[in-house]
N, C-alpha and C positions, 0 to 999 in steps of 0.2 A: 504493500500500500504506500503510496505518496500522496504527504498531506501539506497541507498550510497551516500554519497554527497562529492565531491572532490573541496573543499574549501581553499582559497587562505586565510593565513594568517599573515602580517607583523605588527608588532609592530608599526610602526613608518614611518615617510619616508624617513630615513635613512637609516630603516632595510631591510637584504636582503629578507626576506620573503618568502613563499615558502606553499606548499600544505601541506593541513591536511585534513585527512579521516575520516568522520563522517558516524553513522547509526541512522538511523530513522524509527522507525516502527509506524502501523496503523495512515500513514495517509489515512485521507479519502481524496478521490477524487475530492472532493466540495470544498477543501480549495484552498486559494489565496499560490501562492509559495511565499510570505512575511509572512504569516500565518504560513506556513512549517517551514520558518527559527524561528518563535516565538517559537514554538515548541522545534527545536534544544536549541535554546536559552534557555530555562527553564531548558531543563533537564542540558544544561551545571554547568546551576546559580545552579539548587541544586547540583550538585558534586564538589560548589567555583573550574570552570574553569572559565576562562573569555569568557563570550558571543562574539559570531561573531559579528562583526562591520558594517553594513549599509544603509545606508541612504533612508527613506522613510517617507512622510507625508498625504499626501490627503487619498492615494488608491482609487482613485476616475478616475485617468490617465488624470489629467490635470492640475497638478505640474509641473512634470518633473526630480522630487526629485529621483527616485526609478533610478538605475541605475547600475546594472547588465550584465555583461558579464557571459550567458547561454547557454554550449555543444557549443559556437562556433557564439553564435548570441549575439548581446546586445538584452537585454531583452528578450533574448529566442526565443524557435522558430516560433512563431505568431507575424504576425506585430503590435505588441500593446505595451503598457509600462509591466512593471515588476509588478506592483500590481493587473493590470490588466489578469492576466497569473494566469491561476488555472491548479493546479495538473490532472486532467483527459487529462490533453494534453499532462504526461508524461506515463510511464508505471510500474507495480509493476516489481521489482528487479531493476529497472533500475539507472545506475551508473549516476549523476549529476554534473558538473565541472562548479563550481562559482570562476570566475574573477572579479574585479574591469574593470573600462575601462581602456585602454593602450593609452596612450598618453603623451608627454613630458609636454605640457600644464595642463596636469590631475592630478597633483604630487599625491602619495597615499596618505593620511591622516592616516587613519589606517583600516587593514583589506580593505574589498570591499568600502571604504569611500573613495573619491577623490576629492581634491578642484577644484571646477570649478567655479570661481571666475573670471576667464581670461574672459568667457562669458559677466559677468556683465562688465567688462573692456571695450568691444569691445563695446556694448551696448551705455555705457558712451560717448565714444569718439565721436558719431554722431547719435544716434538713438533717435532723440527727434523732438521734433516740435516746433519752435517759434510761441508760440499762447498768448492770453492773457487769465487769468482764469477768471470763476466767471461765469455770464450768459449764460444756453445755447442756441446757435443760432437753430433759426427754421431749421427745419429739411427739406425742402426744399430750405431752402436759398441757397445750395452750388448742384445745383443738378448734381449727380456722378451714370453713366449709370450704370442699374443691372452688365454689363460685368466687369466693372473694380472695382465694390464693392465687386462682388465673386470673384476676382481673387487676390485683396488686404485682404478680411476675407481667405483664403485660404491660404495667407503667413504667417497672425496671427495666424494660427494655431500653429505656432511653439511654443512648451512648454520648449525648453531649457533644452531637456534633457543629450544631448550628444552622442545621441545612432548612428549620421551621423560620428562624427568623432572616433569615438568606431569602426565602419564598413569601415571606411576608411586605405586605407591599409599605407596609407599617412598619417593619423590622419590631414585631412583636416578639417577646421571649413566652409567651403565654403558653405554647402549648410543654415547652421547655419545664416552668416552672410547674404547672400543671403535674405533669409526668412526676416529678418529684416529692410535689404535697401529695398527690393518691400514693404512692407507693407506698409512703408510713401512715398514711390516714386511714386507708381499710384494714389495715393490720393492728390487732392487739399491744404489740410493742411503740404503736406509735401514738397511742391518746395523752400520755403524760405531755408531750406537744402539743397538744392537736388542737389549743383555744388561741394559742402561739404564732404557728409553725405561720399560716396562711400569711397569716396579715405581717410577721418580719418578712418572708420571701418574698412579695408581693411589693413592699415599699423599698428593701433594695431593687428589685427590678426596677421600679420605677424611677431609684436614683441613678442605675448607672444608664438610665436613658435609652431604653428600651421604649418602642411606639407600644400605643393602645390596641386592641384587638377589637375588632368589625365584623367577626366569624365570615370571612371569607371563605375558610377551609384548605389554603394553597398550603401550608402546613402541616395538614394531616396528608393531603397530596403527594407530598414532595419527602416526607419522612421516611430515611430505608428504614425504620422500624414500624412504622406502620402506628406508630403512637395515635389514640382515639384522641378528638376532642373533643370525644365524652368527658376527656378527662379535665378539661377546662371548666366543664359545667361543676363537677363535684370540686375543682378547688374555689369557684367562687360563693359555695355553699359555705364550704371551710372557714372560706374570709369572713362571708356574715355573719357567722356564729362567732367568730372571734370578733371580730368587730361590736357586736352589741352585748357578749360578755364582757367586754372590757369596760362597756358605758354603764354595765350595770353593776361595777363593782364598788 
């Protein structure tokens, strides 16, 4: 395959930054699109250019590191992660447009590299559980119906990639923060939180400048996990109840 690759370049993130037009020949079809860029990347390093900048570890798609804006999609056009994503789901000649993800929260770092640190932020601020460490308790002691243990592993799936507020035309974190208040909300280990949890994650989202949610849906869309915005609905439940426990204390 011989491609073009319309590659977003900034120095810094300060810099203004701007597209650079690369050529790539004989790749093969079986390669990972991170494989692609190693590619580019060598032939730069022999010509002492500087290698394209972006972020990736596992290639396994269950990081969340890889983080790609692809012709229009985070992570391209299959709902999966970026490392996940092989060349035979593009086409030979075909022109390729690599972004970073867009968000105020996402500052660029350099080239397609963006900190998303604000995640770990929100995380902090209430996504834990007061437990004591050390032995673990029987696996019946706390029995929690198959329903609400698939529906709590289902909010765990979220890997934090960013690819909800990538697709958000808002650059909302909502389905993000969502995915995290259900996961210890439906679970018995997570009510010692749970009047808390909502409204601290909720107001760092909102300080590290995250937009508002419009239920668009482009979010649950564009998630390779497949994260529900169902789950949106039960963490503004979460909120309310912490919200008007706290007015009534």
């Amino acid at each position: 395959m011989n491609l073009t690759l319309k590659i977003w370049r900034q120095k810094n993130h300060s810099d203004k930054g701007g597209f650079k037009e690369y050529k790539v020949t004989n790749i093969s079809k079986d390669m990972s699109f991170l494989e692609m860029l190693d590619v580019l990347n060598e032939q730069l390093t022999n010509k002492g250019e500087d290698p394209v900048h972006f972020d990736h570890d596992c290639r396994e798609g269950i990081c969340g590191t890889c983080s790609l804006y692809i012709n229009g999609h985070p992570h391209g056009p299959l709902q999966t992660t970026t490392c996940q994503l092989h060349m035979r789901s593009f086409k030979d000649g075909q022109t390729i447009t690599i972004e970073p993800w867009r968000a105020k929260a996402f500052p660029v770092v350099k080239d397609l590299v963006t900190d998303r640190s604000s995640f770990d932020r929100i995380i902090q601020a209430g996504g834990y559980v007061s437990v004591n460490t050390g032995g673990v308790p029987d696996a019946n002691e706390i029995p929690i119906t198959k329903t609400i243990a698939d529906m709590a592993m289902d909010a765990a799936q979220c890997i934090g990639c960013g690819a909800c507020v990538a697709a958000c035309k808002n650059a909302s974190a909502m389905l993000f923060t969502a995915a995290k208040v259900s996961q210890l909300a439906l679970l018995p280990q997570g009510k010692v939180e749970r009047k808390t949890r909502a409204e601290k994650m909720v107001a760092q989202m909102d300080t590290e400048g995250f937009g508002a949610c419009t239920n668009v849906g482009a979010c649950e869309a564009e998630c390779p996990k497949a994260i529900s915005i169902s789950n949106i609905a039960r963490m503004n439940r979460e909120y309310f109840v912490a919200v008007v426990s706290s007015q009534n204390v």
